[in-house]
N, C-alpha and C positions, 0 to 999 in steps of 0.2 A: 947583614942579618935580613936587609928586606929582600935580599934578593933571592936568600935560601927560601923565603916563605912563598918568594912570587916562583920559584920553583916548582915548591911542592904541594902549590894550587895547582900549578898548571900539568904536573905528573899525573895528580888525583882526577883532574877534570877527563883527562886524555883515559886514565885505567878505567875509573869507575864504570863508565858506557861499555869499555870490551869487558868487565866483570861481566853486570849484565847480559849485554849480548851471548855470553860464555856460556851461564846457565841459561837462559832460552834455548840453546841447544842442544842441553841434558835435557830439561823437563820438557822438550818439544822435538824428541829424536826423529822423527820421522816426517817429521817438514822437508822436502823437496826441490832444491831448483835446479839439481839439473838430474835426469832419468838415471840414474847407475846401476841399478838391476837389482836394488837391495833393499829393503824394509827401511832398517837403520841406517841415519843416514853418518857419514864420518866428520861432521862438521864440527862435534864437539869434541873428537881425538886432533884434528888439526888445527884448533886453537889451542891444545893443552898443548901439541909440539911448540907452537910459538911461543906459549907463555909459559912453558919448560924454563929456553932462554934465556926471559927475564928477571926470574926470580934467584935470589941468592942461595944455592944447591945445598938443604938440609935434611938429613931423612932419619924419621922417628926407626927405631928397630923395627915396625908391624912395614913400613913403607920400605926397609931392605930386605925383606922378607916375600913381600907384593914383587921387588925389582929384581930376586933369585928366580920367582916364578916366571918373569917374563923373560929372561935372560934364556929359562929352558928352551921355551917358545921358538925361542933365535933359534938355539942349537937344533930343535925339532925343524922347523922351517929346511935348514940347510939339507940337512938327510932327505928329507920328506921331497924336496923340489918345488920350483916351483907353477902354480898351478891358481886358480881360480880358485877352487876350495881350500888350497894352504894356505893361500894368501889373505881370505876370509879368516878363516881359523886365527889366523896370526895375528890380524887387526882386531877380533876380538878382546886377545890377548893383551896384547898393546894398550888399547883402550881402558882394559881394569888398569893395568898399573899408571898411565900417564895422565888418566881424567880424575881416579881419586887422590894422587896427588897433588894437583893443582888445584881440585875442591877445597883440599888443606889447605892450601897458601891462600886460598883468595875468600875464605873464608876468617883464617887467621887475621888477614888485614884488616878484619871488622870494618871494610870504607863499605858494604853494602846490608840493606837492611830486608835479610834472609825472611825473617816470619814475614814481612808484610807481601814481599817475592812468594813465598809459598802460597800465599792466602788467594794470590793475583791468578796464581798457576791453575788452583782447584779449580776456581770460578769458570775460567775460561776453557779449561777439560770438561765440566759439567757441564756450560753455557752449551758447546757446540753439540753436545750427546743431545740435550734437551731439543735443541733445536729442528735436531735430524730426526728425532722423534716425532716431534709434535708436526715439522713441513715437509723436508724430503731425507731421505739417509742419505742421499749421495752428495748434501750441502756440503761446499768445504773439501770435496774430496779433491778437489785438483790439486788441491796441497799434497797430499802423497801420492805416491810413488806408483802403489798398487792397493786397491783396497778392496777386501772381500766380506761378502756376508748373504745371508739368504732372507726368506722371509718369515723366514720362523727363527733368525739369531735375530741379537739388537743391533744396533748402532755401532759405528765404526768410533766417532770422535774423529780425534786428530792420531789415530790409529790405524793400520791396516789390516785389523779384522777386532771382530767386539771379543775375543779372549787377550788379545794385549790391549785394550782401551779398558777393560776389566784391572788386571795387572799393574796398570798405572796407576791406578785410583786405590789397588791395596799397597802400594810405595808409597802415595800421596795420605794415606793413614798412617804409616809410621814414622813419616818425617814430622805429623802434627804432634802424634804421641810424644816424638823426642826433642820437641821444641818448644817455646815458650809461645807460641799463637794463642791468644787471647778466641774465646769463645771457641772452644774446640769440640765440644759436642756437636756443633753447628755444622761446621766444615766435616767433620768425620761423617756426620750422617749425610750430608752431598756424596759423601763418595761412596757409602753405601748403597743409596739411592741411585747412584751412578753403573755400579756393578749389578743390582736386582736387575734395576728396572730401564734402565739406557740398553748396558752392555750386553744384559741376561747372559750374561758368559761364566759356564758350569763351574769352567777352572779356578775362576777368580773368587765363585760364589765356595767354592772348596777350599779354597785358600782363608777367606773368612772363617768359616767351621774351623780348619786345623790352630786357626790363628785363637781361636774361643778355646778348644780344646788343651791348647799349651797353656793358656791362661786359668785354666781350669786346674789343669795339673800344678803349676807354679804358686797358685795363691788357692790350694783346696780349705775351704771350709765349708760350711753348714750351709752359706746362705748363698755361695757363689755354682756351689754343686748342686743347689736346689732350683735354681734361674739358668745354670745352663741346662742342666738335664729337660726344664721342660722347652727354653730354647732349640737344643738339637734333637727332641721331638717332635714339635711344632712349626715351626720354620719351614721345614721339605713341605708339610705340609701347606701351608699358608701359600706357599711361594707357586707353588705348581696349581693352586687354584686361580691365584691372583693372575698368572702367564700363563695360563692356559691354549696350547696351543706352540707355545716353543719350545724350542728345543731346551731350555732348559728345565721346563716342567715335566718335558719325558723323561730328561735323564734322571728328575727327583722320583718321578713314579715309576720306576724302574730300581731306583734305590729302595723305593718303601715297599716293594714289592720282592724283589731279589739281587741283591747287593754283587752278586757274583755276573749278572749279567752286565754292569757298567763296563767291565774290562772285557768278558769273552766277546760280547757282541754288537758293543759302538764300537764301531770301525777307529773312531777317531780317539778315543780314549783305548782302545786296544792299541792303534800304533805309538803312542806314546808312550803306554806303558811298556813294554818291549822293546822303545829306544833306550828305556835305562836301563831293563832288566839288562841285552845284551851288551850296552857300553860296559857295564858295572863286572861283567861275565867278562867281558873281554880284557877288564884291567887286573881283575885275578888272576885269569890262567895266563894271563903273559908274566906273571909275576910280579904285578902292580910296575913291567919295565913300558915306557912311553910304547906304543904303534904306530906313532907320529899320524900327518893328516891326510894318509891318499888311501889307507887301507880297509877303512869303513865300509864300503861296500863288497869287497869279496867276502873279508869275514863275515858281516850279517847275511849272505848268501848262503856259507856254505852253514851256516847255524839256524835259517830258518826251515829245513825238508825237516828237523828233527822236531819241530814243536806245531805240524800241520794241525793237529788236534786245537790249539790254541790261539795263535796268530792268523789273522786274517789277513792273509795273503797277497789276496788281490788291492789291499787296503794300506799295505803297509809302504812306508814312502823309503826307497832307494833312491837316495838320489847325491851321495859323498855326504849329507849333512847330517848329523845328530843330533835331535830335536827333546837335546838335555841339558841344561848347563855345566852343570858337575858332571854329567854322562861323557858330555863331549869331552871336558878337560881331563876326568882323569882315563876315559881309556885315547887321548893323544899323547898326553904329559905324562902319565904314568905318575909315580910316586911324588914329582913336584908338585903334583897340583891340590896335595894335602896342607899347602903352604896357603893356602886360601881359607880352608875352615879353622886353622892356626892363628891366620892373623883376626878373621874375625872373634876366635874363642878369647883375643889379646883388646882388640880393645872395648870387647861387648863386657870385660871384667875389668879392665883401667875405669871403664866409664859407671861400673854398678856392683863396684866389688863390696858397696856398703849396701846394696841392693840385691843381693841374689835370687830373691822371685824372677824380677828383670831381668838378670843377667841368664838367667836362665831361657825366660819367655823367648828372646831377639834371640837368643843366640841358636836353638830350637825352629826358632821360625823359619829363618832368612835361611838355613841350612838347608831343613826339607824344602822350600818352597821352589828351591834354586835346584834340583833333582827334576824340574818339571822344563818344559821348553822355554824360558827365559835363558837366554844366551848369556855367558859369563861376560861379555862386552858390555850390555843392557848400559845402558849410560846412567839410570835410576840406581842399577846396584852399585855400580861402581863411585854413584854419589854415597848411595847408602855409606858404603866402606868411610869414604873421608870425611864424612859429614861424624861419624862414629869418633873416629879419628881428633874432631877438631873440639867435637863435645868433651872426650877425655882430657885433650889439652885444655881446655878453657876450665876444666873441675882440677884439673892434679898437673899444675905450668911446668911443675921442679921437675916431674916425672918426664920428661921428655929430653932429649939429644939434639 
């Protein structure tokens, strides 16, 4: 008997630290140690292959569902050939099913303690935004990879440009929302404060509004429709006075002025928008059948002479990548990769089906939000997913396989 226990001290001492370490890798993807030409770094895909391995092989329905979609991927990959952009595409792939998996198991083991991990994560995303603010931006940066910004964006963080250091910080909100963190006003407005006034990053500042507005529609009454309506009149306001001078306060005086200019005429919200319109175009008329991963730039060619009126041109980025999450997968995967707003619609209702405001709000949110350049790999969604996943389990244990 003592020897099983001095066993499974010595198991627990040895996982615990790789748990750890595990997440430091999601919540800090773009840490760097050696150059590989990519934003996201794969360190947290190549500990879920190791800790694949170790765990004893069980999978809820929503996780054989995630491992049909990747299994596409395979078969896409082999058509498609391989290549620098497939093999990207593919590790994205990979990543959702192998990292929310192993989320599930190493969260299921209950051996580490998530909310005060969450709490550690905000501080230290905040701490370095503030810092680059208030001393240099580029403190910290030899930590990644590449990092980019101007002098009219915010701060990078532990980010390569202040629209995913923005992005992080509205992940780093709904993992508070869906946790038991103590003092959560507190940390939620860090990360508000992080996205205004660190990141000033439009997208992410858009992503709050959409996230107000789902909330708005899920729990409509008297006093919620009366505080946001004068919030999402006030706010573009307030905001573009307070940043005066960046680019995020053009793009709100631009909104309060004519709302039809954000897409015709930023370059950069024009090419984005246009990455999904034509992905979304392209997984129609092929008949929602995959195009797999090398095709993206002929077809956006021969589709951009017919929208000169519209597309800015000289702006818009050809370069083999899709700069959509859901744009990307479904016009590569074609029809599989409906298996993704499935599984989330599976366990955003396991986890709130006695809650349907909720189940409605997430499931809304993480949907649209994921149509925008956040890559289906994104190590945060792919926690999102399991972290979803573990919450159901931990509320409804029977309901599981």
């Amino acid at each position: 008997m003592s020897s099983i226990l001095l066993n499974n001290k010595v198991n627990l001492a040895v996982k615990k630290p790789i748990y750890y370490l595990y997440f430091i890798f999601i919540f800090f993807p773009y840490i760097s140690f050696v150059n590989l030409g990519t934003d996201m770094q794969p360190y947290a895909l190549l500990l879920s292959l190791l800790l694949f391995f170790l765990f004893r092989k069980s999978f809820t329905h929503e996780q054989v569902l995630i491992g049909l979609f990747f299994l596409s991927s395979v078969f896409i990959l082999f058509i498609s050939g391989l290549s620098f952009i497939s093999m990207r595409s593919f590790f994205n792939y990979a990543s959702l099913f192998f990292v929310s998996y192993i989320v599930f198991k190493v969260l299921k083991t209950e051996r580490i303690n998530f909310e005060s991990f969450l709490k550690i994560a905000i501080l230290v995303w905040f701490a370095v935004g503030l810092l680059q603010t208030i001393f240099d931006k580029t403190l910290l940066n030899f930590l990644i990879s590449g990092s980019r910004t101007t002098d009219n964006r915010g701060v990078v963080g532990l980010a390569p440009e202040p629209t995913f250091y923005g992005i992080v910080f509205i992940f780093l909100i709904m993992f508070v929302l869906l946790s038991n963190v103590k003092n959560k006003v507190f940390y939620i407005s860090l990360c508000v404060v992080g996205i205004v006034f660190l990141a000033k990053s439009s997208m992410a500042f858009l992503f709050l509004f959409i996230f107000l507005f789902y909330y708005l529609l899920t729990h409509a009454n008297f006093k919620y429709i009366l505080i946001s309506t004068v919030a999402l009149f006030l706010t573009p306001i307030a905001v573009s006075n307070l940043l005066e001078g960046s680019r995020l306060a053009f793009l709100l005086n631009r909104l309060i002025d004519d709302p039809t200019k954000l897409v015709l005429f930023d370059a950069s919200l024009n090419d984005r928008f246009f990455h999904v319109y034509f992905s979304m175009k392209g997984f129609f008329t092929n008949f929602m059948i995959p195009n797999g991963y090398s095709s993206w730039n002929g077809y956006v060619s021969s589709q951009l002479p017919q929208y000169l009126d519209y597309v800015i041109i000289e702006w818009f980025s050809v370069g083999g990548r899709i700069m959509s999450g859901y744009g990307a997968a479904f016009y590569e995967l074609g029809l599989f990769s409906l298996l993704i707003p499935l599984v989330i619609l599976k366990l955003t209702y396991n986890l709130f089906y006695d809650d349907l405001k909720k189940f409605f709000l997430y499931f809304l949110f993480i949907n649209t939000i994921m149509f925008s350049a956040i890559p289906i790999g994104f190590s945060f969604f792919a926690f999102f997913i399991g972290y979803l996943g573990y919450l159901g389990w931990k509320k409804n244990r029977s309901g599981y396989v």
